[in-house]
C-alpha positions in Angstrom: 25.3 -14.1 -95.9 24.0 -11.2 -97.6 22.9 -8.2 -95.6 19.6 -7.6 -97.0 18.9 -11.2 -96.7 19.8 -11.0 -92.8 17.6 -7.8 -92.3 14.9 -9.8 -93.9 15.5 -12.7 -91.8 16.3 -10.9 -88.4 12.5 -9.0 -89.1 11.2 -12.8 -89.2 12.7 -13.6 -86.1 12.3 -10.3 -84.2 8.2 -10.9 -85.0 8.3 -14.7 -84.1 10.3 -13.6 -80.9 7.3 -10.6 -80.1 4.7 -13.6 -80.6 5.9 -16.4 -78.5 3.7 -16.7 -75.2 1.1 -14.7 -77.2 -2.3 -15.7 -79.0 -0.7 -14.5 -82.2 2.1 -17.3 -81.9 -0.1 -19.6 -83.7 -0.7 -17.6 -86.7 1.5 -17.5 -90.6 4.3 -14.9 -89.7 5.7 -13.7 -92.9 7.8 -10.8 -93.9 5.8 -9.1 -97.7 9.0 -7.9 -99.8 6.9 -4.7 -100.7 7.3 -1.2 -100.7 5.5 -0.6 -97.6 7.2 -3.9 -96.0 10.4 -4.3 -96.8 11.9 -1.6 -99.4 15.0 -2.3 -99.1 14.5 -5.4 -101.2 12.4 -3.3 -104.3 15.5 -0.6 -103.8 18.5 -3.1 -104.8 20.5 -1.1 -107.5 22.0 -4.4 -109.0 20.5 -7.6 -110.3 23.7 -9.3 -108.5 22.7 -7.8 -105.4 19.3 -9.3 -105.7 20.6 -12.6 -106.9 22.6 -12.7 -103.9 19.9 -12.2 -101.4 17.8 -14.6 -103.2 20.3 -17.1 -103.0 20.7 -16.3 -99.4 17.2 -16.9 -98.4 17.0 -20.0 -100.4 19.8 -21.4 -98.6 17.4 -20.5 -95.3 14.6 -22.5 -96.9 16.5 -25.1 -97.9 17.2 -25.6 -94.3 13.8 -25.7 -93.0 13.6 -22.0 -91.5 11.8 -20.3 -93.9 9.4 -20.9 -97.3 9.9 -18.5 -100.2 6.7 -16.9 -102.2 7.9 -15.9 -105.4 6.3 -13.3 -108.0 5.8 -15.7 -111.1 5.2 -12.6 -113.0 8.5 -11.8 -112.7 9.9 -14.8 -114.0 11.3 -18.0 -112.3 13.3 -17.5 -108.7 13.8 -13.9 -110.0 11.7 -12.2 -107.6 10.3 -12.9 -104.2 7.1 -11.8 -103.2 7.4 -12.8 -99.5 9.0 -15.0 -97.1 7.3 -17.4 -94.8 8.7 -18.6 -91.2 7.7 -22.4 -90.8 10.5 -23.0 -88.2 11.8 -20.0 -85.6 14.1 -22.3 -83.7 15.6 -23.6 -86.8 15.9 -19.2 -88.5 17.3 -18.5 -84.8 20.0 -21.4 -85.3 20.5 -20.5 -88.8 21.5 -16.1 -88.1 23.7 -18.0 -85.4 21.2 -16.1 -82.2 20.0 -16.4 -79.3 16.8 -16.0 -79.7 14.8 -13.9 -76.8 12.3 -16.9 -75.9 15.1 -18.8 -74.7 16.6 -15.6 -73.1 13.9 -15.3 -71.1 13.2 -18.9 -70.4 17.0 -18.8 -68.8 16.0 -15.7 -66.9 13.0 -17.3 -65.4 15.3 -20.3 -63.8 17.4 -17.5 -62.6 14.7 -15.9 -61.0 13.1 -18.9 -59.4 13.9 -18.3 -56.4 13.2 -15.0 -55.6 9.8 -14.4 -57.7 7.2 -15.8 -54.8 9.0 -12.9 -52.7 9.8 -10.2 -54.9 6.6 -10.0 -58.0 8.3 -7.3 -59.6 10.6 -9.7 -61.7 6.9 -11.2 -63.5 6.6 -7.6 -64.6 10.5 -7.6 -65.8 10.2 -10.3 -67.4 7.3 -9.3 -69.6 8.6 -6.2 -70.5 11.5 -8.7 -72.3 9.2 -10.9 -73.8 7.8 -8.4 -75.5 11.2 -7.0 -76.3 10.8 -4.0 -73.9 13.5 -2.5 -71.2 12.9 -2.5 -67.8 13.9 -0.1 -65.9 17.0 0.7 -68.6 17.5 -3.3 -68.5 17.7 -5.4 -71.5 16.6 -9.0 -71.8 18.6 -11.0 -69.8 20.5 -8.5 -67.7 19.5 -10.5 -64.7 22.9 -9.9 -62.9 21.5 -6.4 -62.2 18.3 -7.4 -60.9 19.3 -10.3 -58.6 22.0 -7.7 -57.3 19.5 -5.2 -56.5 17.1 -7.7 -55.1 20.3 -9.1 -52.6 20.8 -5.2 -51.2 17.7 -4.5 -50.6 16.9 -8.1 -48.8 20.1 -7.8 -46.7 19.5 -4.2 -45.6 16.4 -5.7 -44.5 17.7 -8.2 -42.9 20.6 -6.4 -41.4 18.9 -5.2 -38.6 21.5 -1.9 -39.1 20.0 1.4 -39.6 23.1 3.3 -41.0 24.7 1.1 -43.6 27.9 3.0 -45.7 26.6 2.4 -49.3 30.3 2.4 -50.7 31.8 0.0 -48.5 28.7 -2.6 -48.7 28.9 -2.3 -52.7 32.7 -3.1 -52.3 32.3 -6.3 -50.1 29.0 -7.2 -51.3 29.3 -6.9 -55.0 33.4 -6.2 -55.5 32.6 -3.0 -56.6 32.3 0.4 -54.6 29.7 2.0 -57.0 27.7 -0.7 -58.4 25.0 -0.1 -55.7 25.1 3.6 -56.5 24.8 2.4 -60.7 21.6 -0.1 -59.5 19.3 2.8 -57.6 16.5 2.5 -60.4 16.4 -0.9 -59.6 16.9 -0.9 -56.4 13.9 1.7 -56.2 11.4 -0.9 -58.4 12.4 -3.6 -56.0 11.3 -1.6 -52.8 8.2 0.0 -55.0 7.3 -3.0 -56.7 6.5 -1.6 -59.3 8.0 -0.4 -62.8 5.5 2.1 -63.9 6.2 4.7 -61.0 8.4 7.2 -61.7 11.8 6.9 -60.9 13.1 8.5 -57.4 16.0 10.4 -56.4 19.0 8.3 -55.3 18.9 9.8 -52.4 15.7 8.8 -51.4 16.0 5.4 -52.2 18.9 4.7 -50.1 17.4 6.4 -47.6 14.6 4.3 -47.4 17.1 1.6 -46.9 19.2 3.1 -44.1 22.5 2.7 -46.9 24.2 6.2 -46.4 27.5 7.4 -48.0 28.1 9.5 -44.7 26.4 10.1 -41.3 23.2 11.5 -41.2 22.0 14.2 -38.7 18.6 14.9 -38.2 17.3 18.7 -37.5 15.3 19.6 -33.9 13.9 22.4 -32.7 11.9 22.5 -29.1 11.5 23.0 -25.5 13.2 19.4 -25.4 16.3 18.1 -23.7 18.4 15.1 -25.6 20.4 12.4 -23.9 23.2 11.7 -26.5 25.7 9.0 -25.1 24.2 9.6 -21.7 24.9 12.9 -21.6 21.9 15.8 -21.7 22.0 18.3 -23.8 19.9 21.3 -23.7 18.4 22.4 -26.8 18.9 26.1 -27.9 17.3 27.9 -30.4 16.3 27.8 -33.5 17.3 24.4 -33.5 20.1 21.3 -33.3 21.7 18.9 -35.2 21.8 15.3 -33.6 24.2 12.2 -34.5 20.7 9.9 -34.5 22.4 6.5 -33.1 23.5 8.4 -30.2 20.5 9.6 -28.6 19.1 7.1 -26.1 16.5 9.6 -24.6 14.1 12.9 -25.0 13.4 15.2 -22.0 10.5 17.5 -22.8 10.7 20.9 -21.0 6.9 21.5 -21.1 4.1 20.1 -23.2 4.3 21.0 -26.7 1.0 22.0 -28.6 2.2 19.7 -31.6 4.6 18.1 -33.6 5.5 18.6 -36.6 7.7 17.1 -39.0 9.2 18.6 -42.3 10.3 17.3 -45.7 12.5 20.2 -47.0 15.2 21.7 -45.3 14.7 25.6 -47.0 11.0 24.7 -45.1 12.1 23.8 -41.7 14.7 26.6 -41.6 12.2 28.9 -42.8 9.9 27.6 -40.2 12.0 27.1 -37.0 13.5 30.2 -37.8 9.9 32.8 -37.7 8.1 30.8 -35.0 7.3 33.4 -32.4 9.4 33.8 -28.8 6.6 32.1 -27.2 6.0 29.4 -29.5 6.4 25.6 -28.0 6.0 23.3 -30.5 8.9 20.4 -31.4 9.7 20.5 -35.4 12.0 18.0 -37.1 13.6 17.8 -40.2 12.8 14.3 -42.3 15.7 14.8 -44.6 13.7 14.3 -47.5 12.6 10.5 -47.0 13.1 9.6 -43.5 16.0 6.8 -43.1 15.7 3.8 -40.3 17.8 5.5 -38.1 15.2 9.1 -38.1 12.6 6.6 -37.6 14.4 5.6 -35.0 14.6 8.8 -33.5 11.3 9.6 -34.1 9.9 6.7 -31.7 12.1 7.8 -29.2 11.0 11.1 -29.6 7.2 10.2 -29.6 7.7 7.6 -26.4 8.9 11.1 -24.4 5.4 13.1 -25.1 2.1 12.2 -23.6 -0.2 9.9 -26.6 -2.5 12.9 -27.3 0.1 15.0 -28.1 -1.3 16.5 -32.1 1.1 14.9 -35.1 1.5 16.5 -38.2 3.8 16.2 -41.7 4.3 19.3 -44.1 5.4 18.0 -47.5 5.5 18.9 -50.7 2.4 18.1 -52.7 3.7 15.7 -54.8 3.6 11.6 -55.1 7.0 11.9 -53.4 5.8 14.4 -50.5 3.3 12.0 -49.9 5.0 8.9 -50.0 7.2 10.6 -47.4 3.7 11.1 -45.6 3.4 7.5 -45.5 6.3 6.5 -43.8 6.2 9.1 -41.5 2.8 8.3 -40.5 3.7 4.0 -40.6 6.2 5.2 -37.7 2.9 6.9 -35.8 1.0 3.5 -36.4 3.4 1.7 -35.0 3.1 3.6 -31.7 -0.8 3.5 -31.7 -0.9 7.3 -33.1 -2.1 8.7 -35.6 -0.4 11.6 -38.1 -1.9 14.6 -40.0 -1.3 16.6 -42.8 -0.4 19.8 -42.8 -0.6 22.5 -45.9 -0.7 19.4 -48.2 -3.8 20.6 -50.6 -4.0 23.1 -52.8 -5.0 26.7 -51.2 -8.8 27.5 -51.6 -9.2 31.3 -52.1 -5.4 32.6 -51.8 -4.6 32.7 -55.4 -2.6 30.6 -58.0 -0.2 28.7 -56.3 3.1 28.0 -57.4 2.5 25.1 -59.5 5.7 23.4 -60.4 3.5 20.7 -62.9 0.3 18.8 -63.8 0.2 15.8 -61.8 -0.6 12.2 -64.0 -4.1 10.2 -63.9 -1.7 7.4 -62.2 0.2 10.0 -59.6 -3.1 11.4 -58.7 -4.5 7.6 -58.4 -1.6 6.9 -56.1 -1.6 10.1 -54.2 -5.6 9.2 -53.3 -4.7 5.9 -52.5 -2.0 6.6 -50.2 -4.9 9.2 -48.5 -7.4 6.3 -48.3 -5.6 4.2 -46.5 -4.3 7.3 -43.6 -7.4 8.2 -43.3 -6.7 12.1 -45.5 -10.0 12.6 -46.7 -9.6 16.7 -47.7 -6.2 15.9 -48.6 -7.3 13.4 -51.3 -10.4 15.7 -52.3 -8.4 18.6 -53.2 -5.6 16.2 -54.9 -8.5 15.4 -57.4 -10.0 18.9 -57.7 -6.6 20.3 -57.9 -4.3 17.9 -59.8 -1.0 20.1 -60.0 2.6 19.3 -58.3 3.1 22.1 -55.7 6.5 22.6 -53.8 6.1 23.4 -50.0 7.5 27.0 -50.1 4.2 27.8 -52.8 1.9 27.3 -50.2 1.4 29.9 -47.8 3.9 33.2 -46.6 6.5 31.7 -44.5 5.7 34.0 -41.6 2.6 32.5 -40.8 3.3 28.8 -41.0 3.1 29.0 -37.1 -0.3 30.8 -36.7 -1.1 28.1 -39.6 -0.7 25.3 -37.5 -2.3 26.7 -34.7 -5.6 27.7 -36.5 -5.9 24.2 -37.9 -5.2 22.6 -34.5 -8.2 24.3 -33.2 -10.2 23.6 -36.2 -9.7 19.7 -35.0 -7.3 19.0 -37.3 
């Protein structure tokens, strides 16, 4: 076939493809062989060349795809002025394609039986119809998407809270890194959503409890830890604890709070200035916190009497407060309830260290997420205030700890 005639052809098709399941399916789709249209067509250097085309897309017509317009100024079957589709399946047999409404008709029996659970494949799906990727995925890549969708229901499922990444990928999918190669869709699975920005590996597998070695989770306090029935005094600033292994928390004395921290330059930078006197029990979340520093966390929280003051420092981000969320769906859990801490902007102290302006849909999100915890001022400021801001721009390191204090006794 000649080539120009197949560009011509494959623009008839790739239009019919963008109209099927659309209003504009029912309407003349036809390809104009102008300057403004199709060029190529006016630019042919030979009259053979243009014979040959012609000839090409007669044989089309003759076959029932297409109708051809032709410029009777120019002289009998010299010239065409446009092409007509009448029949898409039949142009999609004739260039010898698949043609995307049948791609995505097979991906929809594929995905049967996991759309009622997992909606995110409606939106995947739509993104091919209209010829869109998804998440990097092209129309019928649905291997990759029913992979991720099987990780992320069997580390549900599992019941495990440290899973090794590499050796599920290898026994699970016969290959050690495919899991690692699926994170952006493994993080739309767990989001639902394709729109939100894509997270750090990391956090993803976090969320999951998939590891690719033994976590340890960062304490510091006047609190004693039985780790394989052992206790273990903890010394200052702070200890690092195998997670599975502790089975119980010993507090010394009644803290004033708890806080937890997202970044680990912040909790060293914290544990590190508190004062001699200070008793207050800080952890490190590790970024997002996995099921086994959830874990943790519940055991910790079961140890301290219920009116013991919660808080979360995190950066001021969608992230920071997704991390928020999680943190604070552990406090729910246990009938408490978790505050912020340094996540708004600073009124009065200056520029911060703004690291970017946060989008309409981030700062929609981020007030969301504050709506349902109950972080009124949070979500005020996030609106008044719409810039990404890292932990370590909020306030001087040495008085995180006075912080704290002043805003326990302003009723957090």
């Amino acid at each position: 076939m000649s080539e120009l005639a197949r560009r011509a052809l494959e623009k008839l098709l790739s239009a019919a493809e963008n109209a099927v399941g659309r209003e504009a399916a029912d309407r003349t789709i036809s390809l104009c062989f102008s300057r403004a249209s199709f060029p190529d067509y006016l630019a042919t250097e030979t009259h053979a060349e243009k014979a040959q085309c012609n000839a090409a897309l007669m044989l089309a017509e003759r076959g029932g795809a297409v109708r051809i317009d032709w410029d009777l100024r120019a002289g009998d079957k010299t010239c065409i002025d446009r092409v007509v589709l009448t029949d898409m399946v039949l142009l999609a047999r004739h260039l010898g394609v698949v043609p995307r409404w049948e791609v995505i008709a097979n991906a929809m029996a594929e995905f049967a039986d996991h759309c009622g659970t997992h909606h995110i494949l409606g939106d995947v799906m739509e993104c091919w119809r209209r010829g869109v990727q998804a998440r990097g995925t092209r129309p019928g890549n649905t291997t990759d998407w029913l992979d991720a969708i099987s990780i992320v229901d069997l580390c549900r499922q599992s019941g495990e809270l440290e899973i090794p990444v590499r050796r599920l990928s290898a026994h699970r999918l016969d290959d050690t890194k495919r899991i690692e190669k699926l994170s952006s869709l493994i993080d739309a699975v767990l989001q639902s959503d394709l729109s939100t920005p894509v997270r750090e590996q990391d956090e993803v597998f976090s969320e999951l409890g998939l590891i690719k070695y033994p976590q340890t989770v960062l304490l510091s306090g006047a609190i004693d830890t039985v780790i394989d029935g052992m206790t273990v005094h903890m010394p200052r600033p702070y200890l690092g604890l195998p997670p599975l292994s502790v089975s119980a928390f010993l507090p010394r004395a009644r803290p004033s709070f708890v806080l937890t921290i997202e970044n680990l330059q912040s909790f060293h930078e914290f544990v590190t200035t508190m004062p001699p006197d200070a008793n207050a029990i800080v952890l490190y979340t590790g970024g997002m916190p996995s099921p086994s520093w959830k874990r943790l966390y519940g055991l910790l929280l079961n140890s301290l009497e219920s009116a013991t003051p919660l808080l979360h420092w995190g950066d001021i981000d969608l992230g920071g407060f997704r991390i928020a969320g999680h943190v604070a769906t552990c406090c729910k859990n246990l009938s408490r309830r978790l505050h912020l801490h340094a996540m708004a902007a600073p009124v009065g102290n200056g520029t911060p260290a703004v690291r970017k302006k946060l989008s309409k849909d981030e700062v929609s999100r981020i007030v969301e997420l504050c709506d349902h915890w109950g972080w009124a001022y949070e979500a005020r400021q996030i609106v008044d205030f719409p810039y990404a801001i890292e932990q370590e721009g909020i306030i001087c390191t040495d008085t995180q700890y006075a912080s704290v204090v002043t805003t326990l006794a302003n009723n957090v």
